[in-house]
LOZA-43743 format. One line per 10 residues: number of its first residue (from 0); for each residue x, y, z of C-alpha. Coordinates in Angstrom, 1 decimal, decimal comma. Example, Ala and Ser with C-alpha at 12.3 -4.5 7.8 and 13.67 -1.06 7.14 Angstrom:
0) 12,3 -4,5 7,8  13,7 -1,1 7,1 $
//
This chain:
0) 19,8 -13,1 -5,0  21,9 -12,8 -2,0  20,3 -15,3 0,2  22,6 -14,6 3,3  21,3 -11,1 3,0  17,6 -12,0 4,0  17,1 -13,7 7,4  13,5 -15,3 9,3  11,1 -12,2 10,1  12,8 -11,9 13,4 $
10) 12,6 -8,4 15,3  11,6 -5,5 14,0  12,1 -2,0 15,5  11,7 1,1 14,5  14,6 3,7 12,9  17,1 5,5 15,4  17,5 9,1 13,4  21,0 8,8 15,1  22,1 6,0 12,5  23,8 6,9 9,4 $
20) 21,2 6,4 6,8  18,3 5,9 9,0  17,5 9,8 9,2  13,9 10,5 9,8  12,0 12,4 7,5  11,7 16,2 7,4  8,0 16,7 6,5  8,1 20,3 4,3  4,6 21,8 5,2  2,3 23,1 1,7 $
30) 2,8 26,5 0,8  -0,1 29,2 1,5  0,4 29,7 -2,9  0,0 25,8 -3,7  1,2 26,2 -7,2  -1,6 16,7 -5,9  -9,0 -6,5 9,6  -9,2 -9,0 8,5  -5,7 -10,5 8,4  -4,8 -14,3 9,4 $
40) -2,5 -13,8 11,9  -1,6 -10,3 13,8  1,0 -10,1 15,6  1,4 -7,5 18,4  4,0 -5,9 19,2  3,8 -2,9 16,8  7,1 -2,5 16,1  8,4 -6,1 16,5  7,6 -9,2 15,2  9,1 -12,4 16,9 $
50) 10,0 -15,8 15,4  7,3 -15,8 12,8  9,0 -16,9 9,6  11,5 -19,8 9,3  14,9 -19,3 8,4  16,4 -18,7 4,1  16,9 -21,7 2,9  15,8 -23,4 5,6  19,2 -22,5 7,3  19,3 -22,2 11,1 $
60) 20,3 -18,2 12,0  20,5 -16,5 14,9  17,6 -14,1 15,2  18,3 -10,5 16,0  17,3 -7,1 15,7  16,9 -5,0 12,4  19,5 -3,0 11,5  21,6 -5,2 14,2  20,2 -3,8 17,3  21,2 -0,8 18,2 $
70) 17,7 0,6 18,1  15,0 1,0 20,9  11,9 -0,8 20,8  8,7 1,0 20,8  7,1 -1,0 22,9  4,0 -3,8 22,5  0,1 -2,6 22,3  -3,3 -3,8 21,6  -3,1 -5,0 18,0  -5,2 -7,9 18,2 $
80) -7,3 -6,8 15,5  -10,4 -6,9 17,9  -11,6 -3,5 16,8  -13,5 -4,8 14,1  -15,3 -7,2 15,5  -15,5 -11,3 14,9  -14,9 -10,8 10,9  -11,1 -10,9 12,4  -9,8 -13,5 9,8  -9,1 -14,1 6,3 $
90) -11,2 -16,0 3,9  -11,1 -20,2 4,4  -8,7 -20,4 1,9  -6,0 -17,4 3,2  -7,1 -15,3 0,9  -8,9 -11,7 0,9  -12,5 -11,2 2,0  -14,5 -8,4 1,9  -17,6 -9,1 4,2  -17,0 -7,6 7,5 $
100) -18,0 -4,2 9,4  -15,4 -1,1 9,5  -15,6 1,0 12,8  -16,9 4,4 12,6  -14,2 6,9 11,0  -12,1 4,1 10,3  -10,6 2,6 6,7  -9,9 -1,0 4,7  -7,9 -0,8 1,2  -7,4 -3,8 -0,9 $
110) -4,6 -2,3 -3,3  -3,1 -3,9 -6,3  -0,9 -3,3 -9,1  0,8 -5,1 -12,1  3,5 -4,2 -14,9  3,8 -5,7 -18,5  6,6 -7,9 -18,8  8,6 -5,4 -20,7  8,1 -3,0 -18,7  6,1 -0,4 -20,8 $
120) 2,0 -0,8 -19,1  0,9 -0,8 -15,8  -2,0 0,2 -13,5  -3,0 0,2 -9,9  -6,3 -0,5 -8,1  -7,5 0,5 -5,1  -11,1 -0,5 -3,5  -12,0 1,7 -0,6  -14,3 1,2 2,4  -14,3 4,9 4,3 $
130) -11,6 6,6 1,0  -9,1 8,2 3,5  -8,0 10,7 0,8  -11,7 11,6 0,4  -12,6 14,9 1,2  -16,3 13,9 1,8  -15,3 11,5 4,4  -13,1 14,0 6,0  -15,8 16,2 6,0  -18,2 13,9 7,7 $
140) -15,9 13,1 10,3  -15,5 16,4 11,3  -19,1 16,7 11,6  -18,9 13,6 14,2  -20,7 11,0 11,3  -17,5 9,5 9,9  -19,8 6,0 8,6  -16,5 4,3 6,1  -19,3 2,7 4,4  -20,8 5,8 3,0 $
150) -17,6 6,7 1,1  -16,7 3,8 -0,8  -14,5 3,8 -4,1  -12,6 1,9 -6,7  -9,8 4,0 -7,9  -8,2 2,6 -11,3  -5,0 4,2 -12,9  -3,2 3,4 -16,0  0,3 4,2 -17,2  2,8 3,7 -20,0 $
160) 1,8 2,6 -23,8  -1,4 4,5 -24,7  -1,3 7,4 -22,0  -2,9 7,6 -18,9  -6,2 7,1 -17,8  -7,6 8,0 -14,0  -11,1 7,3 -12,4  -12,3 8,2 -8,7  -15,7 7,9 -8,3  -17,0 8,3 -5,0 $
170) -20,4 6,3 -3,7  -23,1 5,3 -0,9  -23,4 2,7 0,8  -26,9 1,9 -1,6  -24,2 1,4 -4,3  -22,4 -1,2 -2,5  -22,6 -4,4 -2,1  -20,2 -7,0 0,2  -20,1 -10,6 0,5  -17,0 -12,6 1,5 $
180) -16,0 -13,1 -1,8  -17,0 -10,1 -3,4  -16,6 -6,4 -2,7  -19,2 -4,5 -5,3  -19,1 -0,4 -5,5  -21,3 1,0 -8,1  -20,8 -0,9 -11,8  -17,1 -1,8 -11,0  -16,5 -5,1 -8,4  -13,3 -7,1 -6,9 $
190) -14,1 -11,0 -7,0  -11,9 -13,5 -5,4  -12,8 -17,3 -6,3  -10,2 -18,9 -3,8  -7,4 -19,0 -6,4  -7,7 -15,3 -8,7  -8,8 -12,1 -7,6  -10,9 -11,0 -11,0  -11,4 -6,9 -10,7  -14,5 -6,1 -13,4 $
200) -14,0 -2,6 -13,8  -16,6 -0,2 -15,5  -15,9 3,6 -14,4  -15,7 7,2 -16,3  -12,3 9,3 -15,7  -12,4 12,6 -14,3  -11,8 15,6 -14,8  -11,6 15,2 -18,6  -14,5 11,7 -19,3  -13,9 8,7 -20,7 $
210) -14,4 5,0 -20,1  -12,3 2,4 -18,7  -14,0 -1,0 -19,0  -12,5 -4,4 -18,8  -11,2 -6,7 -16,5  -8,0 -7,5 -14,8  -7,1 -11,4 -13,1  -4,7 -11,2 -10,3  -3,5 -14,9 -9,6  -1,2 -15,1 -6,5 $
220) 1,9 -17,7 -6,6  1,0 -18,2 -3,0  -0,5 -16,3 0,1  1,4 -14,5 3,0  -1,1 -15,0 6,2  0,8 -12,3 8,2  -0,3 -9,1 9,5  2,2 -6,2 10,6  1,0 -3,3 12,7  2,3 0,2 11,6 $
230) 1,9 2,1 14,7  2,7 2,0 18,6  -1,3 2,2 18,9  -2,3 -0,6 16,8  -4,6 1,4 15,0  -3,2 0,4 11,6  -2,8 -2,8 10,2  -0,9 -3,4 6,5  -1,2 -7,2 5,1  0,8 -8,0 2,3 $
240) -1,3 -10,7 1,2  0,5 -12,2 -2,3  3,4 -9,8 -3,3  4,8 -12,4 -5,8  1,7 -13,0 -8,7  0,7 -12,9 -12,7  -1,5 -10,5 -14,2  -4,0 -10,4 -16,6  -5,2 -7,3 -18,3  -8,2 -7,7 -20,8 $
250) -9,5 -3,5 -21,6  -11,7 -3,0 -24,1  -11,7 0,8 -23,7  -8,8 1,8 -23,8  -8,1 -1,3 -25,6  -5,3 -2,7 -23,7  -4,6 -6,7 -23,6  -1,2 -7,8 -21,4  0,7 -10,1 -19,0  2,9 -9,3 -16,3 $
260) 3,5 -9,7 -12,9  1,7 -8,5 -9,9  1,0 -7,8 -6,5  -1,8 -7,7 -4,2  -2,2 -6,2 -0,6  -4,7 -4,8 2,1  -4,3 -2,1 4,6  -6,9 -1,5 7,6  -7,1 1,2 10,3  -9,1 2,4 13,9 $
270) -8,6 6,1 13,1  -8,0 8,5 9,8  -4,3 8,1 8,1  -3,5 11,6 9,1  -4,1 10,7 13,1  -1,3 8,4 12,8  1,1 9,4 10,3  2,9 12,6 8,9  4,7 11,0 6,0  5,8 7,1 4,7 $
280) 7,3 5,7 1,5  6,8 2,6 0,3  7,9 0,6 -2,8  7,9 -3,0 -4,2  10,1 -4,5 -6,8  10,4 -8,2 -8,3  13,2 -9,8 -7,7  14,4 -12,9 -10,4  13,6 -15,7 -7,0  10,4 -13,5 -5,5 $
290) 9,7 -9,7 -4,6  11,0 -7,3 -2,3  9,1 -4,5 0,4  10,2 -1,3 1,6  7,8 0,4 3,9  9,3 3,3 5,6  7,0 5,7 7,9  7,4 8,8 9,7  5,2 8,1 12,7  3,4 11,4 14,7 $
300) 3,9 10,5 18,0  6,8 7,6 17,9  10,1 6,7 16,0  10,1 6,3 12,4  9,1 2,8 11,4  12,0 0,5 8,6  10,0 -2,4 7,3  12,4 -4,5 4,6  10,8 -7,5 3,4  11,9 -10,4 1,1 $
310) 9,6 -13,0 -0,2  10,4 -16,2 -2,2  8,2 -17,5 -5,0  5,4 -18,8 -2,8  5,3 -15,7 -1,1  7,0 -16,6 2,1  8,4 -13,9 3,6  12,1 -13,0 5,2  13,5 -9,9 6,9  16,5 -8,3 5,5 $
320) 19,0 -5,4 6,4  17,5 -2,5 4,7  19,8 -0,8 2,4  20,5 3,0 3,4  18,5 5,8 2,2  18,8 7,3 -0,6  16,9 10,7 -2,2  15,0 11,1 -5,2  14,2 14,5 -7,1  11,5 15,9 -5,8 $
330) 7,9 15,8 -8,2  6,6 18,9 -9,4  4,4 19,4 -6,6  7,0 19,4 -4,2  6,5 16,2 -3,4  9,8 15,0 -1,2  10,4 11,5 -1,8  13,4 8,5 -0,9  13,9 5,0 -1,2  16,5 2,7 -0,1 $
340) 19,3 1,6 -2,2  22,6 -0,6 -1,8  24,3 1,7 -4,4  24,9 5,7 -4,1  21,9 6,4 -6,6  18,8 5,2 -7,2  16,4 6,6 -10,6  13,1 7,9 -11,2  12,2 6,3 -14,4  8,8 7,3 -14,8 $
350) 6,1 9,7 -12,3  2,9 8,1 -12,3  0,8 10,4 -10,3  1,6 13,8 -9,0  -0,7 15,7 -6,8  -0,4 18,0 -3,6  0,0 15,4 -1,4  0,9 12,2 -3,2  3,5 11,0 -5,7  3,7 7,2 -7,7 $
360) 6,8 6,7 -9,3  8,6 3,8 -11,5  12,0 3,7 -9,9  15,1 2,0 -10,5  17,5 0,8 -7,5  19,5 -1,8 -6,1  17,8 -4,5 -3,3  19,8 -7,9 -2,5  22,3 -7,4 -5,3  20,0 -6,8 -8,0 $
370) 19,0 -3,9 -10,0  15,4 -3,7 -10,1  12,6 -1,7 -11,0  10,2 -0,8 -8,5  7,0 0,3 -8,0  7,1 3,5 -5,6  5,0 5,7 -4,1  5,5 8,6 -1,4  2,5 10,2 0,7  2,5 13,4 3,4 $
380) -0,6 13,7 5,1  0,5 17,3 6,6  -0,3 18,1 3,0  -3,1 16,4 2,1  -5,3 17,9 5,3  -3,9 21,8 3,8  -7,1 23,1 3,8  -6,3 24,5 -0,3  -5,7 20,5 -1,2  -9,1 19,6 0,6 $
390) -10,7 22,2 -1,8  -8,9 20,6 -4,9  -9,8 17,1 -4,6  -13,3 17,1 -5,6  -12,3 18,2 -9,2  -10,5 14,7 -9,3  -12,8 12,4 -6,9  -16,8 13,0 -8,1  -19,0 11,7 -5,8  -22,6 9,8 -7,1 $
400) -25,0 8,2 -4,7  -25,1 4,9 -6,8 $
//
């Protein structure tokens, strides 16, 4: 690791399209023939975030702009988090809680993902309050409804040794439960005791059934208590709570037992994705001192947003210069999708999920002069509100009222 390369989490602004390697993205619209809150501390400013972290190596650096400053800011806005009312804080301990109230037609994610140490398993969990790729909620929003908690989900994926496995089950609010440590939806829960984050999973795949069952202990190496606001608006909130943590997978069907390392975050929001947003990519890799972050997004209604994070082994976080853009093939859906890479190239090694509007990938690339391997995923919401895609996604994502 290069640690002159990462600096405190200084300024952020967002990309200038005019800067070689900071193009903005190009969203390429579906085909009529489609042949897939509660943060610790927020800081406003949107697109900027001033004098939070302390300096690599405790060295003493002059602060400045990402990308050295040649970009505009976007300017500050409301993003105190106040939109979901007093549960505006983390658990006692820093880490995630799940009792609070989300605003009508609004979201909250928790989102996690781990990979053997060699390489050859993985998964990824997501548990939904108001599912924004849901087409029931979508549905209910247009019909002036839009309650998140009637459209709750745990989404658990699979990869690698022993094939893929994919459950989406959609439920009521009669099938969930929240406390502070525990977010319930149907058989399946997240459960976090102040030190691990234990998901007991119990759900049927779809389309084709069959049972995943087991449970998965997330242990962070520390926990980041800062907040960073994706849009001018403030409307959407991403916490990166413990990018740097050991996993535990104990399946019984499929029978899969491993350890590897992890990574846990949360993402919250006033208003649907596709309000906001037209496209974003966003990847995470281990580094051999920590993990890095790149979260790019193609905003509606502002500049495209460069977020390039490092964090140590205790998951304190530093900004670095993000590396230029580099392309990736396109999935079979059509799917356009980039990261950033300090080399010319950077290598899909594996396509996790490919649907109309939404691609996860295994990538290979270069981040702070190391190669890594990286967890990646790519998103265009132009896509996924094409009125064919809305039809599609209730083959994938049943929905049961408990």
């Amino acid at each position: 690791m290069q640690n002159g390369d990462a600096r405190p989490f200084e300024t952020m602004r967002p990309v200038d399209p005019g800067i070689a390697g900071n193009q903005g993205y190009d969203t390429e619209r579906l085909r009529n023939d489609v042949p897939g809150i509660w943060g610790r501390d927020l800081w406003p400013g949107i697109a900027r975030l001033d004098g939070v972290f302390s300096a690599t190596g405790g060295q003493n650096q002059n602060p400045g702009p990402l990308y050295g400053g040649r970009q505009r800011a976007s300017g500050t806005g409301g993003a105190d988090g106040s939109t979901f009312g007093p549960a505006s804080g983390s658990g006692p301990d820093g880490g995630p809680l799940f009792k609070g109230q989300v605003n009508k037609n609004g979201y909250r994610w928790w989102y996690l993902d781990g990979l053997s140490e060699d390489g050859s398993r993985g998964f990824t969990i997501i548990a939904f309050i108001g599912s924004v790729f849901s087409p029931y909620y979508a549905w209910s929003r247009k019909r002036g409804h839009g309650d998140p908690h009637a459209f709750c989900s745990i989404n658990v994926a699979l990869y690698g040794t022993g094939g893929k496995r994919w459950a989406m089950t959609e439920r009521s609010s009669a099938a969930v439960t929240q406390t502070a440590e525990t977010f319930r939806v149907g058989p399946s829960a997240l459960h976090w005791d102040g030190r691990t984050l234990a998901v007991d999973i119990d759900e049927v795949t779809s389309p084709i059934p069959s049972r995943i069952r087991g449970q998965i202990h997330l242990t962070p190496r520390g926990l980041n208590d800062k907040v960073i606001a994706l849009d001018t608006e403030g409307h959407h909130k991403w916490w990166p709570i413990a990018p740097v943590a050991d996993v535990e997978v104990a399946l019984d069907k499929p029978y899969r037992h491993w350890r590897g390392h992890g990574y846990l975050d949360s993402n919250w929001g006033a208003v649907p994705l596709e309000q906001s947003f037209t496209t974003w990519h966003w990847s995470r890799a281990d580094l051999s001192d920590g993990a890095a972050i790149l979260y790019d997004v193609n905003r509606r209604n502002d500049d495209p947003l460069a977020v390039a994070l490092r964090f140590d082994e205790n998951n304190k976080a530093y900004v670095f210069d993000a590396p230029a853009i580099r392309p990736l093939p396109k999935t079979g859906w059509r799917i356009h999708r980039e990261t950033r890479s300090e080399t010319d190239h950077a290598t899909v090694l594996a396509t996790f999920e490919d649907t109309p509007f939404y691609a996860r990938s295994m990538i290979e690339t270069q981040l702070l002069g190391e190669t890594v391997t990286a967890m990646h995923e790519s998103l265009d919401m132009d896509r996924f509100i094409h009125p064919t895609t809305q039809f599609m996604l209730p083959f994938k994502m049943p929905r049961r009222r408990a």
